[in-house]
C-alpha positions as CSV (number, residue, x, y, z in Angstrom):
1,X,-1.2,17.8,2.9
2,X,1.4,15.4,2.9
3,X,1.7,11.3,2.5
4,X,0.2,9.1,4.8
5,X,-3.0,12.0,5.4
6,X,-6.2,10.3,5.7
7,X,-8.2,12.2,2.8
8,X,-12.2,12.7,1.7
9,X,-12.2,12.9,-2.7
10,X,-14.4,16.2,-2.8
11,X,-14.5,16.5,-6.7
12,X,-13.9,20.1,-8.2
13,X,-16.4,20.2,-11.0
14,X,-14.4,23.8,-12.2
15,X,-11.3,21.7,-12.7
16,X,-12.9,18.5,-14.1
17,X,-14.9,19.0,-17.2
18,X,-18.6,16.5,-16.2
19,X,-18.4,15.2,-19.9
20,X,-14.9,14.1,-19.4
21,X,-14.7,10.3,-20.1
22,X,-11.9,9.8,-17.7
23,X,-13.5,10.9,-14.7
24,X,-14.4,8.8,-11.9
25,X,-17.4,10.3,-10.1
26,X,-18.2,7.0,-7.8
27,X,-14.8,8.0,-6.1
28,X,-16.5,11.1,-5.2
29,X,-17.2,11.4,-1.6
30,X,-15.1,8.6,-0.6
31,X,-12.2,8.2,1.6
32,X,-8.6,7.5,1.1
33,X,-4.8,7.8,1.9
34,X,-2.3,10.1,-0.2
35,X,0.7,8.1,-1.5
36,X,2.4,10.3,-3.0
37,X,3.2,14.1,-3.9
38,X,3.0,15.2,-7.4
39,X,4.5,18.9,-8.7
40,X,4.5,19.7,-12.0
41,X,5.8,23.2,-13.1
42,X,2.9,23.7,-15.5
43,X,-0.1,21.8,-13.8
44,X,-1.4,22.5,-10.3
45,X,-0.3,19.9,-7.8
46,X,-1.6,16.3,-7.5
47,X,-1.9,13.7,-5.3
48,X,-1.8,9.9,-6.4
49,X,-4.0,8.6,-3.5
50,X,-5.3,4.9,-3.0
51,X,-9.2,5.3,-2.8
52,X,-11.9,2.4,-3.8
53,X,-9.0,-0.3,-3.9
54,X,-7.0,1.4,-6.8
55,X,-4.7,4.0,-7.0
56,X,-5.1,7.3,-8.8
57,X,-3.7,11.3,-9.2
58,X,-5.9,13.8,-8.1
59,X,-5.7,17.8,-8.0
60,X,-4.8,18.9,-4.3
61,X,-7.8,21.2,-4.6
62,X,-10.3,18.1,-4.8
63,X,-9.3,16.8,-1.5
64,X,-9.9,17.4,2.0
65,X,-7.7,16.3,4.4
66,X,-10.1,14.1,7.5
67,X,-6.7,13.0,9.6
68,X,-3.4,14.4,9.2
69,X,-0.3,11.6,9.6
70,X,1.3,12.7,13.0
């Protein structure tokens, strides 16, 4: 993955506790663009990606890539 990839928010319900307040689950499902690359020695690597009109990080692993940037 890399910016500009056209990307579907897939959830990862292994990653993301359900009873966690912060999550977002109407973004689930929905389409969006990757902004920018995240790594972080101790976390896995995220992705803040504009989806829904507002920007947010997500783990790499809850995204699918529809349309690589060329």
């Amino acid at each position: 993955m890399k910016v500009g990839d056209i990307v579907r928010v897939k959830g990862n319900w292994q990653v993301r506790n359900p009873d966690w307040n912060d999550a977002w689950p109407e973004c689930y499902g929905q389409v969006g663009v990757i902004v920018e690359l995240l790594h972080a020695a101790s976390t896995l690597p995220l992705a803040n990606i504009i989806v829904l009109g507002a920007m947010d990080q997500f783990y790499l692993d809850e995204l699918e890539v529809v349309n690589a940037a060329r």
